[in-house]
C-alpha positions in Angstrom: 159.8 57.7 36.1 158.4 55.7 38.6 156.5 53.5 36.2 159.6 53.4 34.3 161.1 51.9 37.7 158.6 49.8 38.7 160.1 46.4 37.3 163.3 46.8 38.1 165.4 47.6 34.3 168.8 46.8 33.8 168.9 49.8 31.4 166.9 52.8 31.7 166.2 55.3 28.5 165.8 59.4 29.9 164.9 61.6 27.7 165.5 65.4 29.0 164.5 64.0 32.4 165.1 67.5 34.6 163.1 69.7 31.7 160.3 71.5 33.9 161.0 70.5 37.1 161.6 72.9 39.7 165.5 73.0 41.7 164.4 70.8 44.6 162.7 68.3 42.1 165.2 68.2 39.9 168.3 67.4 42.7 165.9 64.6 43.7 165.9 62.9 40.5 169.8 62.9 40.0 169.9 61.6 43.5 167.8 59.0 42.4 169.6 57.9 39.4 173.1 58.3 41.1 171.4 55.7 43.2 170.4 53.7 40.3 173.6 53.9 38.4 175.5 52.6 41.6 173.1 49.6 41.9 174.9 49.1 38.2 171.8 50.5 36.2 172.8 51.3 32.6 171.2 54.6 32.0 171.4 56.5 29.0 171.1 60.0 29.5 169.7 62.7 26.7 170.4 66.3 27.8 171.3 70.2 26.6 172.6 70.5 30.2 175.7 69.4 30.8 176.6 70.8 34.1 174.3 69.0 35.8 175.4 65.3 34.4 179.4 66.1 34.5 179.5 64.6 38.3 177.3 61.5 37.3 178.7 60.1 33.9 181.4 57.7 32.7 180.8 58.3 29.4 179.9 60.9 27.4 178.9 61.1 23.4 177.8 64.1 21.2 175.4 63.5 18.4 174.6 65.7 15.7 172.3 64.8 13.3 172.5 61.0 13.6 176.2 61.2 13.5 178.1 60.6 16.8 181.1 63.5 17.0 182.6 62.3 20.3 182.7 59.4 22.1 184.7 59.8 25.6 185.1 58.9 29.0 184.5 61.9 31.1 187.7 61.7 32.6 189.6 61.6 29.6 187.4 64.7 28.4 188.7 66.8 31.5 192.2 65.7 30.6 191.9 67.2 27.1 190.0 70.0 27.2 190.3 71.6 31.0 193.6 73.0 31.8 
């Protein structure tokens, strides 16, 4: 990540970025890219765990299989599927 961070992208690709890293480590690195995304950092996140991205994106999209099944604003996810 760091190297990754070193000059300074606009955008920033993450792939899994919390997969082995213990609970300490891994609140550390979504401090860190809360920080980046507020310093208006594109990031695109990859992930199988959603609860710990729901507080940090905008906007979320499901792909299966090269095919995107939803493409949504977080908010607007909430409003549809949580009563």
């Amino acid at each position: 990540m760091a190297q990754a961070l070193l000059h300074e992208p606009r955008i920033l690709v993450v792939d899994e970025p919390t997969v082995g890293l213990d609970v300490e480590a891994r609140h550390e690195l979504w401090q860190l890219i809360d920080s980046l995304r507020a310093a208006e950092v594109a990031i695109l996140i990859t992930t199988h765990q959603v609860e710990e991205i729901e507080n940090l994106l905008t906007d979320i999209m499901f792909i299966n299989d090269g095919k995107i099944l939803l493409d949504s604003t977080m908010e607007a996810l909430g409003e549809r599927y949580v009563e």
